[in-house]
C-alpha angles and dihedrals in degrees: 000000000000104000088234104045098043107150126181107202127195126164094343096315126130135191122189101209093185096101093053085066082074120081105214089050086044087049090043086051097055092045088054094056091035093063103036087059087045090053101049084043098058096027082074 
């Protein structure tokens, strides 16, 4: 498997994990979880 195109594919779906080599875009990803399970937490 070539490091910057590494794909996991299931059913169809692909996901491009090159930008995730990256640490801003890794840093940007886990804000985005981590407020999306904030959000439904405190949502309740």
């Amino acid at each position: 498997m070539d490091g910057i195109s590494q794909n996991i594919q299931t059913s169809g779906f692909t996901l491009d994990l090159g930008p995730l080599k990256e640490p801003l875009a890794f840093i940007r990803v886990l804000e985005w979880v981590s407020f999306v399970f904030l959000d439904t937490y405190y949502a309740m």
